[in-house]
FIKOLZA-1660 file (N, C-alpha, C; in steps of 0.1 Angstrom, whole numbers, plus 5000, padded with zeros to 4 digits):
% residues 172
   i   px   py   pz ch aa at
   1 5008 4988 5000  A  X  N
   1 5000 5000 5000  A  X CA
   1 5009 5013 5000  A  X  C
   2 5024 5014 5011  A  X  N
   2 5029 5024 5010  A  X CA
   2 5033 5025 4993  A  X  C
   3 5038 5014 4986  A  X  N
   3 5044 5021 4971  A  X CA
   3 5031 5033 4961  A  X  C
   4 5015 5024 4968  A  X  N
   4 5007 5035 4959  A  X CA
   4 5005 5042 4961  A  X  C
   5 5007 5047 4974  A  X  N
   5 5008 5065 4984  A  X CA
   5 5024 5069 4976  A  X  C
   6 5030 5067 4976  A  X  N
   6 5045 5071 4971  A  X CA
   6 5043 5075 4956  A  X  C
   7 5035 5063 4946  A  X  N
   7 5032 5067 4933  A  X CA
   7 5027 5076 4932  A  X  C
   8 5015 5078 4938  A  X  N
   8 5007 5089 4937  A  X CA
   8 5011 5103 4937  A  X  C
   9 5016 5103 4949  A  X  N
   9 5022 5113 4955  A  X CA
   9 5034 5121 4946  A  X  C
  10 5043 5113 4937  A  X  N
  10 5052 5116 4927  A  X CA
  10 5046 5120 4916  A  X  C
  11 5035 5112 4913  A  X  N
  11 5026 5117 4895  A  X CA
  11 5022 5131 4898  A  X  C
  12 5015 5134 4913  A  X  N
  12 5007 5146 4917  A  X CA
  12 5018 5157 4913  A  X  C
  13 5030 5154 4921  A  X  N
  13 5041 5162 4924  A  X CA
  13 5048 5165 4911  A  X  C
  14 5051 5157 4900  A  X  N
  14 5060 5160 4885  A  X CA
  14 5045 5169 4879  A  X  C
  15 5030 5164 4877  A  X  N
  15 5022 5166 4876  A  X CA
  15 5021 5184 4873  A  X  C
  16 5022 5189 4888  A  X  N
  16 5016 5200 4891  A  X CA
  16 5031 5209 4889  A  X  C
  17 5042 5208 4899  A  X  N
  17 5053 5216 4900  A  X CA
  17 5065 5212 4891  A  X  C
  18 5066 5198 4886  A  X  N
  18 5074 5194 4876  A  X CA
  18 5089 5189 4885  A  X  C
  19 5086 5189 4898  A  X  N
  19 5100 5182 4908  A  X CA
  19 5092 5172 4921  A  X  C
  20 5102 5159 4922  A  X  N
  20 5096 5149 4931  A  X CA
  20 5101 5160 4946  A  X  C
  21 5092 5156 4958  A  X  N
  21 5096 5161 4969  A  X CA
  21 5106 5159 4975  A  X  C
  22 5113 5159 4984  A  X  N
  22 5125 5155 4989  A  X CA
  22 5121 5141 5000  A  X  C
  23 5112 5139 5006  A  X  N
  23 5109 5124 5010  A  X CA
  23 5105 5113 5003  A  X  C
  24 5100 5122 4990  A  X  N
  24 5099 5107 4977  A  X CA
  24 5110 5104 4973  A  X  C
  25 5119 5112 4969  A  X  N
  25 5133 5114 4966  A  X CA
  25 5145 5103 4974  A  X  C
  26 5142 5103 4989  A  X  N
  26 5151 5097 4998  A  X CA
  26 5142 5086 4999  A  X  C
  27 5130 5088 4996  A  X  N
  27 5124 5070 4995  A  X CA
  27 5129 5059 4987  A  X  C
  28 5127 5071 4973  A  X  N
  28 5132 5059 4963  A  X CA
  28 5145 5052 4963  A  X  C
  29 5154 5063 4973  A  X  N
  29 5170 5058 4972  A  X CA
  29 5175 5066 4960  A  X  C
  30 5170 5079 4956  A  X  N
  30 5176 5084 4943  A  X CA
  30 5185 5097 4952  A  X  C
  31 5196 5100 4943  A  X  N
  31 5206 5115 4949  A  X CA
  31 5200 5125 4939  A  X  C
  32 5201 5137 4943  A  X  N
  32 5199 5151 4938  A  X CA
  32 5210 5153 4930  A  X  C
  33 5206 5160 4922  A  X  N
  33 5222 5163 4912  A  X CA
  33 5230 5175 4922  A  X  C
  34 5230 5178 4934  A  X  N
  34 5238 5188 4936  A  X CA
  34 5242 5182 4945  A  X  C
  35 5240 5172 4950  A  X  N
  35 5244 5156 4961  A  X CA
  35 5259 5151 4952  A  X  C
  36 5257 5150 4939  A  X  N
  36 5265 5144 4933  A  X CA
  36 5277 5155 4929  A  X  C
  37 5291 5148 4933  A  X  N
  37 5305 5152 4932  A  X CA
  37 5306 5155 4919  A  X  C
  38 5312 5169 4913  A  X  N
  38 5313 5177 4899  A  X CA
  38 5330 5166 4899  A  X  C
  39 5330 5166 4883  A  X  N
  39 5344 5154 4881  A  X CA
  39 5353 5163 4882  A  X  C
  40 5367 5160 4885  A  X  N
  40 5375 5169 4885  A  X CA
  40 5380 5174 4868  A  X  C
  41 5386 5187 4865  A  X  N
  41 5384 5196 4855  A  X CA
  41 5394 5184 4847  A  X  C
  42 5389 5183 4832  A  X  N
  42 5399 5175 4825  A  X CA
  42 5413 5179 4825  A  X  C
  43 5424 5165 4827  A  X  N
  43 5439 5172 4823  A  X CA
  43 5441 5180 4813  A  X  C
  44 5450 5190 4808  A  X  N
  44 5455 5195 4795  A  X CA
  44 5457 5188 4790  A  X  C
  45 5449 5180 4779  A  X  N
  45 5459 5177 4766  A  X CA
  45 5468 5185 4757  A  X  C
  46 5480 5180 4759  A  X  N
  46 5494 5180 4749  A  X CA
  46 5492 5174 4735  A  X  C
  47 5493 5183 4730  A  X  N
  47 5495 5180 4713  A  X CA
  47 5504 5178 4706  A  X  C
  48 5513 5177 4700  A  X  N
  48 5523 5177 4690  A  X CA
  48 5525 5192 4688  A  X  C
  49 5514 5201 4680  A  X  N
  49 5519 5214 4678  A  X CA
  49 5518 5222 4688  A  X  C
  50 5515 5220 4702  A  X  N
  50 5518 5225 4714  A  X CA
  50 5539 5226 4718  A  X  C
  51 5543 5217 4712  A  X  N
  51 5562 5214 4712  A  X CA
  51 5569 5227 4702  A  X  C
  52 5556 5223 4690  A  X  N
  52 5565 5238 4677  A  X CA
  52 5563 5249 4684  A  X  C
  53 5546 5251 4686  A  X  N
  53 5544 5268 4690  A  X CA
  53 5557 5270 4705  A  X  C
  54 5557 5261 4713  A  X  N
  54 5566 5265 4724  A  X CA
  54 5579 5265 4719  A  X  C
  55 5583 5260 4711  A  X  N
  55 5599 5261 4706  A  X CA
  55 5599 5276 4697  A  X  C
  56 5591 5281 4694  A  X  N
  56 5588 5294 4684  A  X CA
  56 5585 5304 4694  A  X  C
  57 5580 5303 4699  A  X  N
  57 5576 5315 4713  A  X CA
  57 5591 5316 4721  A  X  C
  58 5599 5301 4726  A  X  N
  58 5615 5306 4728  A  X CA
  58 5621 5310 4720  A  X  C
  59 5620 5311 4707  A  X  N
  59 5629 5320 4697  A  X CA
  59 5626 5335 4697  A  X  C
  60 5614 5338 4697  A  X  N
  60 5611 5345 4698  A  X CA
  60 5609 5355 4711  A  X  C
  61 5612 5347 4721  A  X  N
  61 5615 5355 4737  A  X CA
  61 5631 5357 4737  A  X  C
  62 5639 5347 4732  A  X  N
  62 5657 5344 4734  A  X CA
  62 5658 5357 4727  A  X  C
  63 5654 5354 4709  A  X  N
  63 5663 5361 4697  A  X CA
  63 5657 5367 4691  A  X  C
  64 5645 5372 4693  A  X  N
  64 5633 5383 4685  A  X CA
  64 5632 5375 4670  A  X  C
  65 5634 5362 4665  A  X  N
  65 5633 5356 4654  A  X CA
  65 5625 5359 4647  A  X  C
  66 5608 5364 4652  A  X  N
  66 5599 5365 4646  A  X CA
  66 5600 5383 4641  A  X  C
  67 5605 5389 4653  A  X  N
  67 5606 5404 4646  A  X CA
  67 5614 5403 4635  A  X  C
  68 5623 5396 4636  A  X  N
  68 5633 5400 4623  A  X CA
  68 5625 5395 4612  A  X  C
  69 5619 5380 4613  A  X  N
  69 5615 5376 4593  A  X CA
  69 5605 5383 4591  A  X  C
  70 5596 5388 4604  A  X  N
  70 5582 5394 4600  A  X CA
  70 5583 5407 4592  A  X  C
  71 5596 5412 4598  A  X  N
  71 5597 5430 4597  A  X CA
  71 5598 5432 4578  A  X  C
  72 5594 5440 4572  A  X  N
  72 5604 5445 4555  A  X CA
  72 5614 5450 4557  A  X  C
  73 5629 5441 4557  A  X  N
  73 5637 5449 4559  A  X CA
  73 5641 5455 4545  A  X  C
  74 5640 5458 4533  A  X  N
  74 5642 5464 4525  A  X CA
  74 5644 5474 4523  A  X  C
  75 5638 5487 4531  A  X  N
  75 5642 5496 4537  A  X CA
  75 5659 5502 4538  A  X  C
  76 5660 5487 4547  A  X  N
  76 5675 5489 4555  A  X CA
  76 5690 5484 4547  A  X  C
  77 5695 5492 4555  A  X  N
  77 5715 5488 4543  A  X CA
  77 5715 5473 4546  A  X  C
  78 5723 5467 4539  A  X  N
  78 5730 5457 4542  A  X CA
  78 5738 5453 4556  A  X  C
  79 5748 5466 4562  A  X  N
  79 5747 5469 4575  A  X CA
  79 5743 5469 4583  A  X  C
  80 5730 5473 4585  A  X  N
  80 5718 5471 4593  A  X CA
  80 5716 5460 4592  A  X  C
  81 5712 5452 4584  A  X  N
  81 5707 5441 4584  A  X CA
  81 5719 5428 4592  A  X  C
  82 5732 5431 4585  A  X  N
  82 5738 5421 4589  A  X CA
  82 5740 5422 4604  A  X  C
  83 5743 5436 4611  A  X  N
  83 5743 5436 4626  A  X CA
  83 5731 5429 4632  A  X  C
  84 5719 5434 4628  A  X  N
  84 5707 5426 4634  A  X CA
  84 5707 5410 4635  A  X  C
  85 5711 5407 4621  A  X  N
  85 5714 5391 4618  A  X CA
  85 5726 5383 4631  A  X  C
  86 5732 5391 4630  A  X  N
  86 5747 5386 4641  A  X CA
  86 5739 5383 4657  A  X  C
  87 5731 5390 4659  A  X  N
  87 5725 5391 4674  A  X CA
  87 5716 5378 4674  A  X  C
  88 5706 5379 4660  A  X  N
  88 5697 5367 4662  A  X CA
  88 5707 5355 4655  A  X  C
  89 5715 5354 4651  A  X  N
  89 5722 5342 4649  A  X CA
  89 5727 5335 4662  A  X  C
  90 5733 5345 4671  A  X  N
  90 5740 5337 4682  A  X CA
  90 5726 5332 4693  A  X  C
  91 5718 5342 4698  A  X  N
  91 5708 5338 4703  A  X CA
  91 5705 5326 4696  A  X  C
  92 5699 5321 4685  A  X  N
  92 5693 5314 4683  A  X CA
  92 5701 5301 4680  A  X  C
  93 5721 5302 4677  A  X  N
  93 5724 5292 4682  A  X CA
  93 5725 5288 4695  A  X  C
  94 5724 5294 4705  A  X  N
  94 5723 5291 4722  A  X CA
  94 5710 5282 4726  A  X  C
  95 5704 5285 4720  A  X  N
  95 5690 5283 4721  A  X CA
  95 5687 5267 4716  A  X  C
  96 5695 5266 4704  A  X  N
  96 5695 5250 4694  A  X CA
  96 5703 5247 4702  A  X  C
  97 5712 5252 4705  A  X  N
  97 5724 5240 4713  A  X CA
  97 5721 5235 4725  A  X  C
  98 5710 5243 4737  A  X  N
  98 5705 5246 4752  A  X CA
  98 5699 5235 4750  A  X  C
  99 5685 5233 4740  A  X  N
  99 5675 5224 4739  A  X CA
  99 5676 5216 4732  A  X  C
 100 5683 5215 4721  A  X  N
 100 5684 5199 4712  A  X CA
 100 5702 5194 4712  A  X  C
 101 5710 5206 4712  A  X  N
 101 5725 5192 4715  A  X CA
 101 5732 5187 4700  A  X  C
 102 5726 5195 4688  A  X  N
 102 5728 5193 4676  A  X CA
 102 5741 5187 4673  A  X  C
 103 5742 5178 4673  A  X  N
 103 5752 5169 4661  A  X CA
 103 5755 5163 4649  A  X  C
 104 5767 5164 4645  A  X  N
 104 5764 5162 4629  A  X CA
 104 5762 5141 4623  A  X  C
 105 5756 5144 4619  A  X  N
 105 5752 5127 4614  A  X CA
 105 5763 5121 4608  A  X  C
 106 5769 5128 4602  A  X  N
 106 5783 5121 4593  A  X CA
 106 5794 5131 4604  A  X  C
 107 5803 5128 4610  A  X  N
 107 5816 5140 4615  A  X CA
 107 5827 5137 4612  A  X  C
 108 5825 5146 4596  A  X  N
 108 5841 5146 4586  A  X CA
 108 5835 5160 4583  A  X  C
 109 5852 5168 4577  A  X  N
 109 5851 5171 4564  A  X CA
 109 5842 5179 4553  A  X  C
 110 5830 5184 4555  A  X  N
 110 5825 5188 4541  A  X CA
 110 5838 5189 4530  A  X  C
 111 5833 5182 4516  A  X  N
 111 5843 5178 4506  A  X CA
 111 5854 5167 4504  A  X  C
 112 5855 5160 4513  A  X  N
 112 5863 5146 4519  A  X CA
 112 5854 5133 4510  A  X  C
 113 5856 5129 4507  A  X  N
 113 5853 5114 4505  A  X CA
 113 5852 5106 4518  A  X  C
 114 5838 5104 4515  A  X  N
 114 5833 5096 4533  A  X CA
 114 5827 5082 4527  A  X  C
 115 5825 5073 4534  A  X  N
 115 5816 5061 4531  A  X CA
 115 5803 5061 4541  A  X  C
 116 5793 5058 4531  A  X  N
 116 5775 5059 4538  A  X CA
 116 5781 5050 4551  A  X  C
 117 5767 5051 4562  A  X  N
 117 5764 5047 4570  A  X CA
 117 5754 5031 4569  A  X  C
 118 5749 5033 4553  A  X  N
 118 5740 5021 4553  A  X CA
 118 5730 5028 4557  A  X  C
 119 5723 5034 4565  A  X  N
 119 5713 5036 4570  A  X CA
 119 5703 5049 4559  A  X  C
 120 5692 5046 4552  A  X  N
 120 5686 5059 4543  A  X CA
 120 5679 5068 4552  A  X  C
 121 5677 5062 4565  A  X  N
 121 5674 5079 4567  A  X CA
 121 5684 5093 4574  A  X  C
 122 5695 5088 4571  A  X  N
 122 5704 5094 4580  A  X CA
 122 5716 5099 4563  A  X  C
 123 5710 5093 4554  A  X  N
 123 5719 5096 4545  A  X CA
 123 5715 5097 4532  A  X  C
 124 5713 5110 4527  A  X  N
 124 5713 5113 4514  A  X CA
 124 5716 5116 4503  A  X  C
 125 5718 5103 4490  A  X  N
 125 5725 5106 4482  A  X CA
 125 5723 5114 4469  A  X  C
 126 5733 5127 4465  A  X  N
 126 5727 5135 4453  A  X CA
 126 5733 5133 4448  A  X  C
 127 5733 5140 4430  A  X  N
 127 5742 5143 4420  A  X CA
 127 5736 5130 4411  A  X  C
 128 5750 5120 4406  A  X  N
 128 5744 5111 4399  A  X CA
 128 5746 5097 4401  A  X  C
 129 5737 5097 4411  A  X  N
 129 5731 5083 4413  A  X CA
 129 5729 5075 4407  A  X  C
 130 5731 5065 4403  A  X  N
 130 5726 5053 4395  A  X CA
 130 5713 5046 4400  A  X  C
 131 5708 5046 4387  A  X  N
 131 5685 5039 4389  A  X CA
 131 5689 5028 4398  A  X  C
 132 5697 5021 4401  A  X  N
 132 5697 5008 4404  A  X CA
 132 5713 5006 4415  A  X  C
 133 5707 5000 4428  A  X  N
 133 5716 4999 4441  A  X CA
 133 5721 5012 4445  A  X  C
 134 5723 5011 4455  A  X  N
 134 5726 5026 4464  A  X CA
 134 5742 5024 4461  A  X  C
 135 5751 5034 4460  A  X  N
 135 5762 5037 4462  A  X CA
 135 5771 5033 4479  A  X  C
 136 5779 5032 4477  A  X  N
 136 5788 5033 4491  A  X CA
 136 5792 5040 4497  A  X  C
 137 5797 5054 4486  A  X  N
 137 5801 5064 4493  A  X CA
 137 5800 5073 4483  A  X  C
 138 5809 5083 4486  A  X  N
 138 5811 5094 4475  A  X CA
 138 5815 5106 4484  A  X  C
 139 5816 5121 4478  A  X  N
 139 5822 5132 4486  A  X CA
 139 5808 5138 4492  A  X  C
 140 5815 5144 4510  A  X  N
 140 5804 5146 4514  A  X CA
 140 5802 5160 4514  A  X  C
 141 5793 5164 4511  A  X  N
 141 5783 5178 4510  A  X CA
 141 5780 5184 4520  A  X  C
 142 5770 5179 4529  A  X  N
 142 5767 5182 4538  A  X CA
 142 5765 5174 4547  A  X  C
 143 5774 5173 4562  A  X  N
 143 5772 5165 4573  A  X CA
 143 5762 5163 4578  A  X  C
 144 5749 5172 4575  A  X  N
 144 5733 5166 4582  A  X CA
 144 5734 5166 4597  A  X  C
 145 5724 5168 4606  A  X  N
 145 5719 5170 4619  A  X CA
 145 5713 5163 4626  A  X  C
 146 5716 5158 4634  A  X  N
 146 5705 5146 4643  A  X CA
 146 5707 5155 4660  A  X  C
 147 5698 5157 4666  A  X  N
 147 5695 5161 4675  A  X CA
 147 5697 5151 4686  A  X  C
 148 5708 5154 4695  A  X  N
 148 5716 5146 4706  A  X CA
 148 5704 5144 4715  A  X  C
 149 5697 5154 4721  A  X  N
 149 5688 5155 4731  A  X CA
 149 5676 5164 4729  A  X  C
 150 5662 5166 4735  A  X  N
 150 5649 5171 4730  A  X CA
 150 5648 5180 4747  A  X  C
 151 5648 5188 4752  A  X  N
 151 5639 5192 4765  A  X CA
 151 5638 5205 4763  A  X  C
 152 5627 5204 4759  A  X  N
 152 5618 5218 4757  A  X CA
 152 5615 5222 4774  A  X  C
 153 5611 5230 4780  A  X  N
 153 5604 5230 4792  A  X CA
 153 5592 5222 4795  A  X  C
 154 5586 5218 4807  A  X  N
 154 5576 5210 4804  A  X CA
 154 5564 5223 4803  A  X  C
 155 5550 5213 4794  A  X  N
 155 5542 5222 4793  A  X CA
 155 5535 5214 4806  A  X  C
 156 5532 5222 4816  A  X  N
 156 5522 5222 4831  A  X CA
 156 5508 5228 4832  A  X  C
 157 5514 5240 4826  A  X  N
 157 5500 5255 4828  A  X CA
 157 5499 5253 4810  A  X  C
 158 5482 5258 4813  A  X  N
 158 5476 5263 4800  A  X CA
 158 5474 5276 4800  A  X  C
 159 5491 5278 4798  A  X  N
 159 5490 5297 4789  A  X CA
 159 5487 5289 4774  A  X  C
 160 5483 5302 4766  A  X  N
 160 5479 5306 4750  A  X CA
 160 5488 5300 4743  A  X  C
 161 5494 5288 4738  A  X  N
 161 5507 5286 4735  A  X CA
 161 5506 5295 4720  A  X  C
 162 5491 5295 4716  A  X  N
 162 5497 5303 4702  A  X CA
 162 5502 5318 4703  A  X  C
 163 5505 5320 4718  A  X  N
 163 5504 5334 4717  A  X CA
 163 5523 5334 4722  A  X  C
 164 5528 5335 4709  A  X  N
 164 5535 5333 4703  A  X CA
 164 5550 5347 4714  A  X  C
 165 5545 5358 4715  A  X  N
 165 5548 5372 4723  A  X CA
 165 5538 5379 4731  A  X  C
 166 5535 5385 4740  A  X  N
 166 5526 5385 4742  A  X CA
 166 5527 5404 4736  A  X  C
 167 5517 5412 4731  A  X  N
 167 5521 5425 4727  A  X CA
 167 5525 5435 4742  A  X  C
 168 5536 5445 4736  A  X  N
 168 5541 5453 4749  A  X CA
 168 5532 5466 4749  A  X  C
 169 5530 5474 4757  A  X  N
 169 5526 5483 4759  A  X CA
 169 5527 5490 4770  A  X  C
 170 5541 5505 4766  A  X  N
 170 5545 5514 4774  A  X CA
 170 5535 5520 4784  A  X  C
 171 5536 5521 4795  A  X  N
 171 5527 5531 4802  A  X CA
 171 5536 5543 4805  A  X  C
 172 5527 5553 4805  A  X  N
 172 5539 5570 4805  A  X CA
 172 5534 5574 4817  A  X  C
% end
């Protein structure tokens, strides 16, 4: 008999005000949605281009990289240009050396006669190749780069990563 007093009582109650009471509620054994624990906020997902934008945002805090390609320097002498270039060259070798450790994949010589490593991704051959089997060696051109070590900073906080500088603005 109590469930058809309880029925009732809930049809009347969605019926008229559109919410069960609070003793029908603790009858049925049901929780309130404000009873129930909110999930905790999702982790930051990390992306892949979350690594580029943060490696471009350090170039651009170390060596103003982005002022200089963005800027027209056309304008400017040759002098001008090359002094500006000298500043972002060293910054931005500090910066490749700090965080990746750059070494060369072949360590001879450019111009030397070197022998491949065997390995094709670490070695590329130009000029005139034959359609058919890879070569052994030949003179080297360019020693190529393999990155000793990777440690960007960790990404923790969700700042803007696209926000690449943030803009300055003098107060007088």
């Amino acid at each position: 008999m109590n469930r058809i007093i309880l029925a009732f009582k809930a049809f009347f109650a969605l019926l008229f005000t559109g919410t069960l009471p609070a003793d029908v509620i603790s009858s049925l054994g049901l929780i309130l949605k404000s009873d129930i624990p909110k999930p905790p906020p999702p982790k930051p997902e990390i992306k892949p281009e979350d690594g580029a934008l943060q490696l471009l945002g350090i170039l651009q805090r170390d060596a103003r990289i982005l002022d200089f390609f963005m800027e027209d320097i056309s304008p400017y002498s040759d002098d001008q240009v090359g002094a500006a270039a000298r500043d972002i060259h060293a910054n931005t070798r500090e910066i490749l050396a700090r965080h990746f450790s750059p070494v060369p994949v072949i360590d001879a010589v450019e111009g030397t006669s070197v022998k491949a490593n065997g390995d094709p991704v670490t070695t590329k051959f130009i000029g005139n190749v034959p359609a058919s089997g890879k070569p052994s060696g030949g003179i080297l051109r360019h020693k190529g780069w393999r990155a000793a070590t990777a440690s960007l900073p960790k990404l923790n906080n969700r700042q803007d990563l696209a926000v690449l500088a943030p803009a300055e603005i003098e107060v007088e």
